[in-house]
ROKE-120264 format. One line per 3 residues: for each residue z, x, y of C-alpha. Coordinates in Angstrom, 1 decimal, always signed. Each point is the difference from the previous one (the first is absolute). Layout:
Z,X,Y  ...
END
This chain:
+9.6,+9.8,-144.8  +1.8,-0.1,-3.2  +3.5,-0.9,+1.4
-1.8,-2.2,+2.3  -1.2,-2.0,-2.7  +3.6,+0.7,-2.3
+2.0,-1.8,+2.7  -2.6,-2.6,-0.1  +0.1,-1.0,-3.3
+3.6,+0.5,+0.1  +0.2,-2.7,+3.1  -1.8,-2.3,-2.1
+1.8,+0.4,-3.1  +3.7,-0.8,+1.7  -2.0,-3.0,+1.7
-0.9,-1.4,-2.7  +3.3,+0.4,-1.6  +2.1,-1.9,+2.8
+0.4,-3.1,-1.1  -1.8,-2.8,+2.2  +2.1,-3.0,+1.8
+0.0,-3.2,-0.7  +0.3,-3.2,+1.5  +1.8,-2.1,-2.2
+1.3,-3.8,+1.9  +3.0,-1.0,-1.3  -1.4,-3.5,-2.1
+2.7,-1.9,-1.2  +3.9,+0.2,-0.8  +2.0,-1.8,-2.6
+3.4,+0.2,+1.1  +3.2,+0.0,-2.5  +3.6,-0.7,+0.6
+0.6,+3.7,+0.2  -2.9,+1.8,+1.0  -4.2,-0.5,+0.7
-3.1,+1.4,-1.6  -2.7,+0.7,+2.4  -3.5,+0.1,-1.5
-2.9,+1.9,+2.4  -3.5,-0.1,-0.5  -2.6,+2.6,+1.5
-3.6,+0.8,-0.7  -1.4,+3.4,+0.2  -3.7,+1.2,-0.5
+0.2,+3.2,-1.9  -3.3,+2.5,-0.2  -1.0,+1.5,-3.3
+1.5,+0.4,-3.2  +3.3,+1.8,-0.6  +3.8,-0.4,+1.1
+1.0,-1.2,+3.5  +3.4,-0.2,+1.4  +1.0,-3.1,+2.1
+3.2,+0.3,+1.9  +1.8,-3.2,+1.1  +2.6,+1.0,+3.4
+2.6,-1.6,+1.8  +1.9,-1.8,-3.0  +4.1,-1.1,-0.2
+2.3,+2.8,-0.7  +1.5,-1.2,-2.9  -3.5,+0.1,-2.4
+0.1,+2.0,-2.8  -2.6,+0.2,-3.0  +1.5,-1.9,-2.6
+0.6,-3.6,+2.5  -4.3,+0.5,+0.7  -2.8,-1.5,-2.1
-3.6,+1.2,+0.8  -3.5,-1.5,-1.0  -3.6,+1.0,+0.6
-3.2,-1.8,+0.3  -3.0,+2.0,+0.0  -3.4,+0.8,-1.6
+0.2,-0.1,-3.6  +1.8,+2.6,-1.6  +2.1,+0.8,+3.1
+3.6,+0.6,-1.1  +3.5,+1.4,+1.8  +1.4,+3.4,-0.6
+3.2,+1.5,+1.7  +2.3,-2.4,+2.6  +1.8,+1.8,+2.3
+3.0,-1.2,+2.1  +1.4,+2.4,+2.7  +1.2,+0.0,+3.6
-2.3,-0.5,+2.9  +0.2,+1.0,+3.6  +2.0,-2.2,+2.2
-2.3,-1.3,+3.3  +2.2,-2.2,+2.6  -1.4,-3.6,+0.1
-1.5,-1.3,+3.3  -0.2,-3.1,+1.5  -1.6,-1.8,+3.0
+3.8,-0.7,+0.5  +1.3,+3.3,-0.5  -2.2,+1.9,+2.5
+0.7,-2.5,+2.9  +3.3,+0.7,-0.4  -0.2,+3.8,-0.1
-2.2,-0.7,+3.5  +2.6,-1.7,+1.5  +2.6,+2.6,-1.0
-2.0,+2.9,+1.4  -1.0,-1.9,+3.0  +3.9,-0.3,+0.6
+0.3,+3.4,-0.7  -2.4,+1.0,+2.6  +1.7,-2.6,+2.4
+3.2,+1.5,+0.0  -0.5,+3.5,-0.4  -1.9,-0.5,+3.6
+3.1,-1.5,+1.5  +2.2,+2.5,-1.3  -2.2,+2.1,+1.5
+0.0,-1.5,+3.1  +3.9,-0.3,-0.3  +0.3,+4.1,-0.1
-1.9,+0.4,+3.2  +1.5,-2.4,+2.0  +3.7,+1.2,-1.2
-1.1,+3.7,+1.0  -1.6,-1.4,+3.4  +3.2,-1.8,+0.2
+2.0,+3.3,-0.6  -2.1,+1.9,+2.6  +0.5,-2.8,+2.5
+4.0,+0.5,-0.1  +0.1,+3.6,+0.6  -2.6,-0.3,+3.1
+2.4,-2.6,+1.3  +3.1,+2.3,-0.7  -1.5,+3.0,+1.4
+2.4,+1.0,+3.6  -1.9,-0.6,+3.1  +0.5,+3.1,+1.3
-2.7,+1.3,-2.1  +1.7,+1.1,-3.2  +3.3,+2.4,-1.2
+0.2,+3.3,+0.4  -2.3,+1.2,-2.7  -2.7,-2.3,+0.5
-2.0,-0.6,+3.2  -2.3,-3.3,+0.2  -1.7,-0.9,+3.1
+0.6,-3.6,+0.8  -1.8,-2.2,+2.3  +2.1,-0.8,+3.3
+0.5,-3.3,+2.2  -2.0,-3.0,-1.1  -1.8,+2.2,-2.4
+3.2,+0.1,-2.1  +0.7,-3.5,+0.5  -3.4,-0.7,-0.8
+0.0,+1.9,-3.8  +4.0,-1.7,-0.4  -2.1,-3.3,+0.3
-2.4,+1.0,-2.4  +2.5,+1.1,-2.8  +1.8,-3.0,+0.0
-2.7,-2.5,-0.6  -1.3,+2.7,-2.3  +3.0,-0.2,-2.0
+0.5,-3.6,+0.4  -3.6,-0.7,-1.6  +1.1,+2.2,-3.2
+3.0,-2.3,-0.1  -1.6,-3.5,-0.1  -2.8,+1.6,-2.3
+2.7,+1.2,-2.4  +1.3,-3.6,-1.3  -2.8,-1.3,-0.4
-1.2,+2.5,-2.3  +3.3,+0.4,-2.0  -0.6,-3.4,-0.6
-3.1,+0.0,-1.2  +1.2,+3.0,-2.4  +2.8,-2.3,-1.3
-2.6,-2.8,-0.2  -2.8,+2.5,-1.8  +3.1,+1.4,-2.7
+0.6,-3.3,-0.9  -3.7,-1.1,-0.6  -0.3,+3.6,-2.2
+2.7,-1.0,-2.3  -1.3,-3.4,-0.8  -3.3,+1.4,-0.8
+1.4,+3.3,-1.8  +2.2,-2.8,-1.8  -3.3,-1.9,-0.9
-1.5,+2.7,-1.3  +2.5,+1.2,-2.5  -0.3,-3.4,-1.3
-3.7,+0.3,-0.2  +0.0,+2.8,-1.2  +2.5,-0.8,-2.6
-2.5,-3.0,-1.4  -3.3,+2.4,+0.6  +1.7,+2.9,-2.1
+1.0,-2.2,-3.3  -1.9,+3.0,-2.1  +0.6,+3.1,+1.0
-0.1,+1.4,-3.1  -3.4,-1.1,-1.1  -1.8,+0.6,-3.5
-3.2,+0.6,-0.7  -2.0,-0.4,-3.5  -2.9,+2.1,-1.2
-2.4,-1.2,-2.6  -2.3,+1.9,-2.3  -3.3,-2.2,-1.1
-2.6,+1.2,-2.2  -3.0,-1.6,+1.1  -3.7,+0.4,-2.5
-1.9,-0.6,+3.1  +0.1,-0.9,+3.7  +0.5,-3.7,+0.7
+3.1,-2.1,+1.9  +3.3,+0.1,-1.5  +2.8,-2.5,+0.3
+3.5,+1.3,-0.5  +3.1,-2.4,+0.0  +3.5,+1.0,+0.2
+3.1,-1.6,-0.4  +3.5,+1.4,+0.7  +3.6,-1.3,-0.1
+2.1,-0.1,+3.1  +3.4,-0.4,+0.1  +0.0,-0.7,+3.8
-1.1,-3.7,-0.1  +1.1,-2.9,-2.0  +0.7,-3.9,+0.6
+2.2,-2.5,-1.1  -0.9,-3.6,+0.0  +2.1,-2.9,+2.8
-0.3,-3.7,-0.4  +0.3,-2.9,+2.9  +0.5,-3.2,-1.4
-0.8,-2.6,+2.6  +1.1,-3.3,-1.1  -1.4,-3.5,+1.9
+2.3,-2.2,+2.2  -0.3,-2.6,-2.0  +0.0,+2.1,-3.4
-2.7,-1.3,-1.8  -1.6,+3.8,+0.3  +1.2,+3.5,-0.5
-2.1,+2.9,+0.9  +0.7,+3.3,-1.4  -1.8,+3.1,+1.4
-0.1,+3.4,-1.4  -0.1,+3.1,+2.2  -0.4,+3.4,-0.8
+1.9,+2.7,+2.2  -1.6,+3.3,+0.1  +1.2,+3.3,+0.8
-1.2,+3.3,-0.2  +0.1,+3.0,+1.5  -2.8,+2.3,-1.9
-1.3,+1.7,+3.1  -3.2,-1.6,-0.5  -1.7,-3.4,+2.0
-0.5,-2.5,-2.3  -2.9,-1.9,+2.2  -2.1,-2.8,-1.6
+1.1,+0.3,-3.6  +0.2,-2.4,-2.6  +3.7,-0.1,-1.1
+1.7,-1.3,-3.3  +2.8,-0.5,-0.8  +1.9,+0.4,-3.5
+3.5,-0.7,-0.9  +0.1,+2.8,-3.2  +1.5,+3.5,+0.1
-2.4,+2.3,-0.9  +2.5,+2.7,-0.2  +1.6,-1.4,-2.2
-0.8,-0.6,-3.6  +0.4,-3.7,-1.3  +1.1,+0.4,-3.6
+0.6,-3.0,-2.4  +4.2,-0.5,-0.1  +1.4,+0.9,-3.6
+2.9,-0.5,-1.4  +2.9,+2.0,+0.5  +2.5,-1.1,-2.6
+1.2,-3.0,-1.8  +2.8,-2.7,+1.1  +3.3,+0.8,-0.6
+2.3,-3.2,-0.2  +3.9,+0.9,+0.6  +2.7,-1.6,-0.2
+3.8,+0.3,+2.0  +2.9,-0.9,-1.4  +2.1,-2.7,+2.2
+1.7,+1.1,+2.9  +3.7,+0.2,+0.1  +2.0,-3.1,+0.2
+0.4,-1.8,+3.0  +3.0,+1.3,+2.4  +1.2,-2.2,+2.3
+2.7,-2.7,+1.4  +3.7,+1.0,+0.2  +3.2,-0.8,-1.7
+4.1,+0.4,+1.0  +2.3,+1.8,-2.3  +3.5,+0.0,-0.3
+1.5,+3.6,-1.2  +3.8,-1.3,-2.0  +0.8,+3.9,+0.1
-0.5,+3.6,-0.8  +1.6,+2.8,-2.3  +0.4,+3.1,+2.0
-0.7,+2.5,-3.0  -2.5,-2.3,-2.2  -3.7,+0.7,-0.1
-0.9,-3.8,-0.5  +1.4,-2.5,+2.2  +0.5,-4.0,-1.7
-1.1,-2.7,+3.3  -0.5,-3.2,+0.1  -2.8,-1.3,+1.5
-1.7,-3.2,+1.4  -3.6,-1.2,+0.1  -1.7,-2.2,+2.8
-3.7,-0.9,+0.7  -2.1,+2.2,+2.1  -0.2,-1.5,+3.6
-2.9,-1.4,+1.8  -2.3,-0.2,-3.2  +0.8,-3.5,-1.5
-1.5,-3.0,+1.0  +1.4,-3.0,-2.7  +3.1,+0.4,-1.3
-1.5,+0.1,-3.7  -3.2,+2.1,-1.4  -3.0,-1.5,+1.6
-2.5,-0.7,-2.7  -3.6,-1.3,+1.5  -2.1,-1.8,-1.9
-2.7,+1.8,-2.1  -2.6,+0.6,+2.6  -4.0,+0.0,-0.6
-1.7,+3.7,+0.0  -1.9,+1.2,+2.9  -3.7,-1.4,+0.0
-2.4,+3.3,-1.0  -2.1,+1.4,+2.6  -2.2,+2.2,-0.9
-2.1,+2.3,+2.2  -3.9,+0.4,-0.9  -0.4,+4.1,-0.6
-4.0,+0.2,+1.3  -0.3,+2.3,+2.7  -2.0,-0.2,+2.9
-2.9,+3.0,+0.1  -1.7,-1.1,+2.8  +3.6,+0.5,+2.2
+0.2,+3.7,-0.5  -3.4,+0.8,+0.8  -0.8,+2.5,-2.8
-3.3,+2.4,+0.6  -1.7,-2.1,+2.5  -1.9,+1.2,+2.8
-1.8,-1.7,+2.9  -3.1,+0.2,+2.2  +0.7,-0.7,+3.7
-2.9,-1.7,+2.0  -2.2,+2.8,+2.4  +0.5,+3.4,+1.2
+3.8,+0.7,+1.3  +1.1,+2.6,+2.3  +3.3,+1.5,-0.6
+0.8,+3.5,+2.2  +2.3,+2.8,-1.5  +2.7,-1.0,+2.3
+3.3,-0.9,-2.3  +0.0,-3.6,+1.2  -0.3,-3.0,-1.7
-3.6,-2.1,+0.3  +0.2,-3.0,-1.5  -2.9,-2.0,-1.8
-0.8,-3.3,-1.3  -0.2,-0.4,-4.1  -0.1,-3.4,-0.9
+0.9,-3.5,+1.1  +0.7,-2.9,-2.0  +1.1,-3.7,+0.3
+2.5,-1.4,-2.5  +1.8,-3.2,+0.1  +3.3,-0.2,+0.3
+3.3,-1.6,-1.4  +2.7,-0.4,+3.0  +3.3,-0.6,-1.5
+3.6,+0.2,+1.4  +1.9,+2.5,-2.3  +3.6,+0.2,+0.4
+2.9,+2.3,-2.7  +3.2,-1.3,+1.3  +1.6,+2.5,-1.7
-1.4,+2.8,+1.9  -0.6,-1.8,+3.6  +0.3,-3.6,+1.0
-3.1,+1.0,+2.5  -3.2,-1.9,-1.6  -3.3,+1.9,+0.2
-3.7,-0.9,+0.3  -1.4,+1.2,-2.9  -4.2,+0.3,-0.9
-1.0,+0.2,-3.4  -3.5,+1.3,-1.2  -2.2,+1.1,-3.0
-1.7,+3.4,+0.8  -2.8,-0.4,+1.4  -3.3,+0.9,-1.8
-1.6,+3.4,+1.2  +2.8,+0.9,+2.3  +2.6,+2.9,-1.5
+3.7,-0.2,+0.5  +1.7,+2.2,+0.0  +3.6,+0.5,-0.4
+2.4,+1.1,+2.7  -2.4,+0.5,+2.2  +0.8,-1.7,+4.0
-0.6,-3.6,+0.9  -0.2,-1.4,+3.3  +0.6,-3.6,-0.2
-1.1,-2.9,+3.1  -0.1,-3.6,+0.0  -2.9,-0.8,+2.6
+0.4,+2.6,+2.8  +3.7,+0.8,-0.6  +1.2,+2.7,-1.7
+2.7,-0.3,-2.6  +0.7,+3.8,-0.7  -1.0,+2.4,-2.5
+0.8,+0.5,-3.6  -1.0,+1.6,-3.2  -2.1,-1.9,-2.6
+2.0,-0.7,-3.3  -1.1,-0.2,-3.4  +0.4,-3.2,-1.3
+1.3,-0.8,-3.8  -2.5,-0.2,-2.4  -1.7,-3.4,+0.1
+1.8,-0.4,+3.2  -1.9,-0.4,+3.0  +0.3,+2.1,+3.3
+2.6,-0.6,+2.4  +0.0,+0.1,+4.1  +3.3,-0.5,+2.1
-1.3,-2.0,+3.4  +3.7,+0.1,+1.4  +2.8,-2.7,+0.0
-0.3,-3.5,-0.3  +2.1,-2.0,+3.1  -0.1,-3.6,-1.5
+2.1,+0.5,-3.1  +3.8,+0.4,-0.6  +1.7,+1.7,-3.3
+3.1,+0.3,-1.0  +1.5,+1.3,-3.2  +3.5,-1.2,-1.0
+2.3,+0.8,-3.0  +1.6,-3.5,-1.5  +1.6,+0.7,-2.8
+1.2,+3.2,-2.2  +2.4,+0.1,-3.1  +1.0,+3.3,-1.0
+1.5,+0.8,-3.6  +3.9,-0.4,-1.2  +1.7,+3.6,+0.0
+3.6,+1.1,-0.7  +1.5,+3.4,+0.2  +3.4,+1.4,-1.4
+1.4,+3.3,+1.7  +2.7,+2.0,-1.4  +1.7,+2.7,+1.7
+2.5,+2.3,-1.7  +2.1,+2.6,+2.0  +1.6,+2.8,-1.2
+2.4,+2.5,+1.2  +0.3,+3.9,-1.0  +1.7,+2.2,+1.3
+0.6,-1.4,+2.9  -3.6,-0.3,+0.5  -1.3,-3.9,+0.0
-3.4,-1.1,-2.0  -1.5,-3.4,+0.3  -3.0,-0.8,-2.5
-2.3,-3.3,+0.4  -1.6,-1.6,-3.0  -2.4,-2.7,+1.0
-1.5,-2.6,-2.6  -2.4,-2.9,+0.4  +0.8,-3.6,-1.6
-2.9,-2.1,-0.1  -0.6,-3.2,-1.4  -3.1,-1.1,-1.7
-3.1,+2.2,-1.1  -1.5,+0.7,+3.0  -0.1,-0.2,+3.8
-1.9,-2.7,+2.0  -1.3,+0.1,+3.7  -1.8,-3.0,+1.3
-1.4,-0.3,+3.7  -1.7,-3.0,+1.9  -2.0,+1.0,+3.4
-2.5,-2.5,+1.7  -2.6,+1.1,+2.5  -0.6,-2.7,+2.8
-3.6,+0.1,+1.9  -0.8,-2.4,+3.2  -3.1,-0.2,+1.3
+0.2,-0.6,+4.2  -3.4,+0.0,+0.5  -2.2,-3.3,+0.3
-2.0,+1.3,-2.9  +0.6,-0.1,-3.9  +0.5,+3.4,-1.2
-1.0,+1.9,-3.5  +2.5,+2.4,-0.2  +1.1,+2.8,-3.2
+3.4,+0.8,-0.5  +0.3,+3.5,-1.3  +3.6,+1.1,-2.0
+0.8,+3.0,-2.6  -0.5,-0.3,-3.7  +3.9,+1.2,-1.7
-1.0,+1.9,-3.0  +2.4,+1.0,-2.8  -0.4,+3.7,-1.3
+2.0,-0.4,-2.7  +0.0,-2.8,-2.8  +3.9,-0.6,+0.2
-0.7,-1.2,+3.1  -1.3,-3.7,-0.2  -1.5,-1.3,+3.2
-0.8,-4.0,+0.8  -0.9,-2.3,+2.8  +2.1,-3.1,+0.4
-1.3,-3.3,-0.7  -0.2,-1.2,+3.5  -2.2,+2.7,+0.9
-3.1,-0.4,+1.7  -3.4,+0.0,-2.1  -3.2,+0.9,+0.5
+0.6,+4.0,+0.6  -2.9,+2.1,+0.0  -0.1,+4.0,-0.6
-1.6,+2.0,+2.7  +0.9,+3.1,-1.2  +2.4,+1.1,-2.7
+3.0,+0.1,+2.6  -0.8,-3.4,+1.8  -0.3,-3.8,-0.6
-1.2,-1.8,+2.8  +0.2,-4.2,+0.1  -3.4,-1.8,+1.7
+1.9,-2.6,+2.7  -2.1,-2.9,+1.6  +2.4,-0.5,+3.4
-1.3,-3.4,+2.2  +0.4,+0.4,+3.8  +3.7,-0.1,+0.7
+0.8,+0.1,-3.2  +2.4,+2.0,-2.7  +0.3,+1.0,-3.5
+2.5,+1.8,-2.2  -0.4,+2.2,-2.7  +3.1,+0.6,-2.1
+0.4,+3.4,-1.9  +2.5,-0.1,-2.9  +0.8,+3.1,-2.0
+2.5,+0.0,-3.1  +0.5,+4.2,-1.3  +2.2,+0.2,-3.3
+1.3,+3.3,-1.1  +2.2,+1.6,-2.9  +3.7,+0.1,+1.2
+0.4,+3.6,+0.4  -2.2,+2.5,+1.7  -1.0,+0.4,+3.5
-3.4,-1.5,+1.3  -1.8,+1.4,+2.8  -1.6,-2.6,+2.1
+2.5,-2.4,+1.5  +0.3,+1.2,+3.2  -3.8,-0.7,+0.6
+0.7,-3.7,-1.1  +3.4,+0.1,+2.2  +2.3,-0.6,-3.0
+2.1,+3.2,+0.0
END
């Protein structure tokens, strides 16, 4: 009686020990860039005072302890003690889907294994057939004696074989057939299956949590988890649907979701946040100061060609007397004096504003989407709707003739309020109901609005064309000495610049020539490079004759606002005059096709 009651106590004690499961809904997600926190909430009535374990099954495979945060509502004074994360026991997933299939496979199973069956006896009634056919007349060889039937009896059971084995025959293709037509139906639905089974069994290796409360009485307790996934993230896509007649832009914000957890996200409220929470987002310091450096100028300039005339040598001398003759380097002189242009005005100062834009790169938002979503643990992308937002647009017909005589619809906009954008990611880009392609969204300048590329623009013509270029005065001397040792002969070349003046001048003219085809006046920009010096020898200037009214877009281009009437044209004339020291070598005049 007293083991009886031992054991019993015993029983109760490991009972009460073994933690008690909990249903705990998963209640919301707040996706990031790189991976998702889940948050769960269950409620649990506990009885009595004391500690009680909880244990949470069937979690991703990749939680550990220190990506989990755990709180506890209870009566008063209730408070958590020991969290413990461990593997749990795998249990394959089923489905409504995944057991119809598994019928059909063992119906086809059952199906075939009957007509194989079927096959075997009608190949060894077959086989019987043939040797009663073959067997000798007279009753059998020498070992064996078989009565036979005689007369019409025999002709009789002849008759009988035949159509015996003539039905085997006609049932045999059939049924070879249906085999053929039953192995091909298997490995579809063995095919289906694997991939089923594939998308059932994202968690194999599930975790489970166990959770130690310390309750002062019985009551209902609420426990809330969250864990960090690594299996699901999102990244935002745009569509910017511009109106035919382009008084409207739309821009839509999708989120694209992923994840592949093992776990059914079903009727959860999902945000969304754009910041790394894995990362930690320190102020940026200082790493050093400035160092300003300067380079000595380059060698002197090598270059034309010269003839020499060579009097004589002296067979045993070391240095050889020549006389030479000096002419001007070929295919570099454009006046037969020093071009001297006039004094030319300085280049108009653009300056670039230096605010940044915040509300571009998104920084530590996050967003609530509108009602429950359903995204399975599948690997694919689901795609959900963020925000919308109507902005108005500025159509204008941007052209660089420099880069591309092709001219381009361009749509300018100011961020829209309460809609993030951010940078990089795709844009799909329509006018009405046709699509235009797909890009990625730019950061603009600061200060600068957005820009969107509808395509090219059919009803203008560009052309760029160079109409005039001077290019400095330069003369070369070349000596050349020859020598004679020993038989052996040496020749030596000295070469030595002569230039007039105290510097060199370049000076080039280009215009740019727009016509408008179309029926309708145009508003077009014309886009070319800013030339920079980057070093204070070199003195840069635009010609008098050049166009005005150039605007900075960014510190590397200056754009000019054109108003085109219908079949109209305009030029814009680009002048640039570059002065540099007379010796040295600048880098730089092949862009500007002066070399």
């Amino acid at each position: 009686m007293r083991r009886h009651l031992l054991f019993s106590a015993l029983a109760i004690s490991l009972c009460a020990e073994a933690p008690l499961p909990l249903q705990a809904p998963i209640r919301s997600v707040r996706l990031h860039p790189d991976e998702a926190w889940v948050t769960r909430v269950g409620t649990l009535r506990v009885s009595g005072a004391g500690t009680h374990k909880l244990k949470l099954a069937q979690l991703p495979g990749d939680l550990t302890s220190e990506g989990m945060r755990v709180q506890v509502k209870g009566p008063e004074g209730t408070r958590l003690g020991e969290i413990l994360v461990g593997p749990d026991r795998y249990t394959p997933p089923e489905t409504p889907e995944s057991k119809t299939l598994l019928a059909k496979l063992e119906g086809l199973h059952q199906r075939k294994s009957l007509l194989e069956s079927h096959q075997k006896a009608a190949e060894k009634a077959g086989e019987f057939l043939e040797a009663a056919m073959a067997l000798p007349r007279g009753g059998g060889n020498g070992s064996t004696q078989i009565a036979l039937p005689t007369g019409s009896a025999l002709t009789e059971l002849n008759r009988a074989l035949e159509a015996r084995w003539g039905e085997l025959a006609t049932q045999a293709q059939p049924r070879s057939k249906e085999l053929e037509k039953i192995d091909i139906e298997m490995k579809t639905l063995e095919s289906d299956w694997q991939k089923l089974k594939g998308k059932l069994e994202t968690n194999p290796n599930p975790r489970q949590v166990t959770v130690e409360l310390v309750t002062p009485r019985s009551g209902e307790v609420e426990l809330e988890i969250s864990y960090r996934t690594a299996q699901a993230r999102w990244k935002p896509t745009y569509e910017a649907r511009l109106a035919p007649d382009a008084k409207n832009l739309e821009l839509v914000l999708f989120a694209e979701v992923t994840q592949a957890s093992g776990e059914l996200w079903s009727g959860v409220q999902m945000e969304l946040s754009n910041s790394h929470p894995s990362r930690v987002q320190e102020m940026p310091k200082f790493n050093g100061s400035p160092r300003i450096g300067w380079t000595p100028p380059p060698v002197p300039y090598r270059g034309g060609s010269a003839t020499v005339e060579v009097i004589g040598t002296i067979p045993s001398a070391d240095i050889t007397t020549s006389k030479m003759s000096a002419s001007f380097s070929p295919g570099i002189l454009t006046t037969a004096a020093p071009y001297h242009p006039p004094e030319p005005q300085p280049l108009p100062v653009l300056e670039a504003p230096a605010a940044s834009i915040e509300e571009a790169k998104g920084l530590a938002q996050t967003w609530k989407l509108e009602g429950p979503k359903d995204v399975p643990s599948d690997g694919d992308t689901h795609r959900f709707l963020v925000a919308s937002r109507d902005t108005k647009p500025r159509l204008q017909i941007v052209v660089a003739p420099r880069l591309d005589s092709t001219p381009y619809q361009v749509v300018r906009f100011d961020a829209p309020s309460k809609l993030p954008m951010f940078p990089g990611a795709p844009i799909l880009r329509s006018i009405g109901t046709m699509r235009m392609g797909q890009g990625s969204l730019s950061t603009p300048p600061p200060n600068q609005p957005f820009e969107l590329s509808f395509g090219p623009y059919h009803g203008l013509r560009v052309a760029l064309q160079r109409v005039s270029e001077q290019r400095p005065f330069r003369m070369t001397k070349i000596m050349e000495t020859r020598q004679v040792q020993n038989g052996i002969v040496k020749n030596q070349v000295q070469e030595e610049i002569i230039a007039n003046g105290e510097g060199r001048t370049w000076e080039v003219r280009e215009i740019i020539t727009l016509t408008n085809d179309s029926d309708l006046p145009l508003e077009v920009e014309v886009q070319d490079r800013v030339i920079q010096s980057i070093h204070e020898s070199i003195k840069l200037a635009a010609t008098p004759d050049t166009t005005p009214g150039a605007v900075l877009r960014s510190p590397l281009i200056q754009a000019w606002a054109l108003q085109i009437p219908a079949k109209g044209t305009r030029d814009i004339t680009t002048g640039l005059i570059l002065k540099a020291p007379k010796e040295g070598d600048l880098t730089g005049l092949k862009e500007l096709g002066l070399e």
